[in-house]
C-alpha positions as a Markdown table, in Angstrom:
| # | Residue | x | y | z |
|---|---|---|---|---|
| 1 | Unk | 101.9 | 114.3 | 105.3 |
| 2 | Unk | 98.9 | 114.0 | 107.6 |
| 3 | Unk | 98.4 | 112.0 | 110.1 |
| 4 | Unk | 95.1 | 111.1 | 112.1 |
| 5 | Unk | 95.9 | 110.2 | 115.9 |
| 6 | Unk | 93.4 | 108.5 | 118.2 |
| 7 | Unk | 92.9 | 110.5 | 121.5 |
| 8 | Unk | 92.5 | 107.6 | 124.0 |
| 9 | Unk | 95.9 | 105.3 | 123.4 |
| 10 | Unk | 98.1 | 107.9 | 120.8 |
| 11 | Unk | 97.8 | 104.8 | 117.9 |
| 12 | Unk | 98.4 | 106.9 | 114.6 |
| 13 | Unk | 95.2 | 105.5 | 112.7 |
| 14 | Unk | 95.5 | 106.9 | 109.5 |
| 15 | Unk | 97.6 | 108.7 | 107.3 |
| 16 | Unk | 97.7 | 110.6 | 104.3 |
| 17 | Unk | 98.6 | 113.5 | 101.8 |
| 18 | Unk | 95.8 | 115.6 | 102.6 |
| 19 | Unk | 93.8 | 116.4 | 105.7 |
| 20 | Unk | 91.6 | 113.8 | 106.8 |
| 21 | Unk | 88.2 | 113.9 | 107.1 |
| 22 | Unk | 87.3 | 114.4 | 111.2 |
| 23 | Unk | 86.0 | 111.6 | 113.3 |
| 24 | Unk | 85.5 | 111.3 | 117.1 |
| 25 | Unk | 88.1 | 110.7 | 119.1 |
| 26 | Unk | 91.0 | 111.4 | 117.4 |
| 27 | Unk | 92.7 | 114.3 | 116.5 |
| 28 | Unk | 94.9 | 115.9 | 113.0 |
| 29 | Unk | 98.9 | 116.6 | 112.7 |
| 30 | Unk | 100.6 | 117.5 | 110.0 |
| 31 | Unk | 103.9 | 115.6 | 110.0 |
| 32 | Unk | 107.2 | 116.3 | 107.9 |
| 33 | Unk | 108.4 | 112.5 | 108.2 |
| 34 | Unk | 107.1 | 109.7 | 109.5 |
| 35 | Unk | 109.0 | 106.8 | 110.9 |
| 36 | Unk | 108.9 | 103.5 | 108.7 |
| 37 | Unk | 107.3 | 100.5 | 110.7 |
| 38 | Unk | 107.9 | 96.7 | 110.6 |
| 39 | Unk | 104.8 | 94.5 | 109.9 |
| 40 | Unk | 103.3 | 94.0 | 113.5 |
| 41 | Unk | 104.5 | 97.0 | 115.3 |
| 42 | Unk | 102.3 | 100.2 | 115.6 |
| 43 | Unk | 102.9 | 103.6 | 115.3 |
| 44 | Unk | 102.1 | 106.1 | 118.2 |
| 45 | Unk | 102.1 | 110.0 | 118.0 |
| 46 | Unk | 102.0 | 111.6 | 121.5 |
| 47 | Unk | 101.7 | 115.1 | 119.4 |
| 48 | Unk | 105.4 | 115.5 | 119.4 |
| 49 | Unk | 107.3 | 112.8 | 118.8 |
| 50 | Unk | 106.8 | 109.5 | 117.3 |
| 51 | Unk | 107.0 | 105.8 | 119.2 |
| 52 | Unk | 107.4 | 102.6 | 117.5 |
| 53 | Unk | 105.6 | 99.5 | 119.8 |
| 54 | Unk | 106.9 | 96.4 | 118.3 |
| 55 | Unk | 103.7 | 94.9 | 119.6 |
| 56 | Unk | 105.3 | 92.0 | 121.3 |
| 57 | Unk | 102.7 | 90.3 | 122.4 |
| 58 | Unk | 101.0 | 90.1 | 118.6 |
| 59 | Unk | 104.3 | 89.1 | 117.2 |
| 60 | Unk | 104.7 | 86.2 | 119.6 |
| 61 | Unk | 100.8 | 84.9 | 119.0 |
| 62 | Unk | 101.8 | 84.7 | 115.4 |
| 63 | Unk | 105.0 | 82.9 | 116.3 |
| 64 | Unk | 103.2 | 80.1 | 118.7 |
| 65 | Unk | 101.4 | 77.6 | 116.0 |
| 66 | Unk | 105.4 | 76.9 | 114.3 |
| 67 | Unk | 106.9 | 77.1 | 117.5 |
| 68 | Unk | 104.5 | 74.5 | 119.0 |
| 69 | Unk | 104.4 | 72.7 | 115.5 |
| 70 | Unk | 108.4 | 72.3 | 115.4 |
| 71 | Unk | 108.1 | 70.9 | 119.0 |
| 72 | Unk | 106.0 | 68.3 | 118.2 |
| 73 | Unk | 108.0 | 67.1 | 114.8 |
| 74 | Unk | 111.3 | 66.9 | 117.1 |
| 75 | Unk | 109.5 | 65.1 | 120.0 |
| 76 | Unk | 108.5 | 62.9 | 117.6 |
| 77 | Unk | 111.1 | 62.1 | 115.4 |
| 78 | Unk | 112.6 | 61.2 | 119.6 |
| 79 | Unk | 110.0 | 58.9 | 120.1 |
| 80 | Unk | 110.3 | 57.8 | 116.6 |
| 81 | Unk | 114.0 | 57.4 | 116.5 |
| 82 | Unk | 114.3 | 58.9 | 113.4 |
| 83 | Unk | 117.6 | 60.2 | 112.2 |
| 84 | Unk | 116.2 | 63.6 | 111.8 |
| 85 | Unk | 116.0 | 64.8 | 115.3 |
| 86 | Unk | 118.7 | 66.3 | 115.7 |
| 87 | Unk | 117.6 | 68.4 | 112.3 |
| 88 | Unk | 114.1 | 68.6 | 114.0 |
| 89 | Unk | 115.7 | 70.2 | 117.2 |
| 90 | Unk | 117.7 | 72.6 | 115.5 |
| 91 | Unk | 114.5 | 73.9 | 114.1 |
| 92 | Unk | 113.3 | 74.3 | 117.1 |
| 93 | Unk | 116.0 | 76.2 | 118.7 |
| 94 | Unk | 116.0 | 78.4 | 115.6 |
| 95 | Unk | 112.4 | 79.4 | 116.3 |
| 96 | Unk | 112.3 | 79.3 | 120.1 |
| 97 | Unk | 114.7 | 81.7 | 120.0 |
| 98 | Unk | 113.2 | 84.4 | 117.9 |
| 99 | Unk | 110.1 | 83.6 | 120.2 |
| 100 | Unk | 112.4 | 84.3 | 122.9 |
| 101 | Unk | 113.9 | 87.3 | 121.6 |
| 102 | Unk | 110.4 | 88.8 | 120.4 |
């Protein structure tokens, strides 16, 4: 397996069976395995070993728009006195603590 590597931050930037075609910046390895990857994290090749960064920062963007979303249903099934809040806070927690945990 190939693997194309850019020079300035290590990110693996393509990958392949054959040799890729040279571009500026980055630089070839040929690799006998290469580390599966979770949607979100990136792949880094220092030109001996391999890094996973889960990207944190992505992951949580992605994250906010629910999180926010699941705040405002339980605030307002409160204000509301709905019988669902406690269901609507629950859902919250859930999520505010994978956005915690991220």
């Amino acid at each position: 397996m190939w693997i194309q590597v850019r020079n300035s931050d290590d990110v693996v930037t393509r990958m392949g069976d054959t040799k890729r075609s040279p571009r500026p910046g980055t630089t070839d390895y040929e690799a006998e395995s290469i580390p599966s990857i979770a949607e979100g994290e990136i792949l880094k090749y220092d030109g001996a070993e391999f890094i996973v960064d889960p990207n944190a920062g992505e992951r949580k963007m992605a994250l906010e728009p629910g999180l926010l979303a699941a705040y405002r249903k339980w605030q307002d099934a409160i204000a509301l006195s709905l019988p669902c809040a406690d269901q609507c806070q629950a859902e919250y927690d859930t999520l505010r603590a994978e956005y915690d945990a991220t």
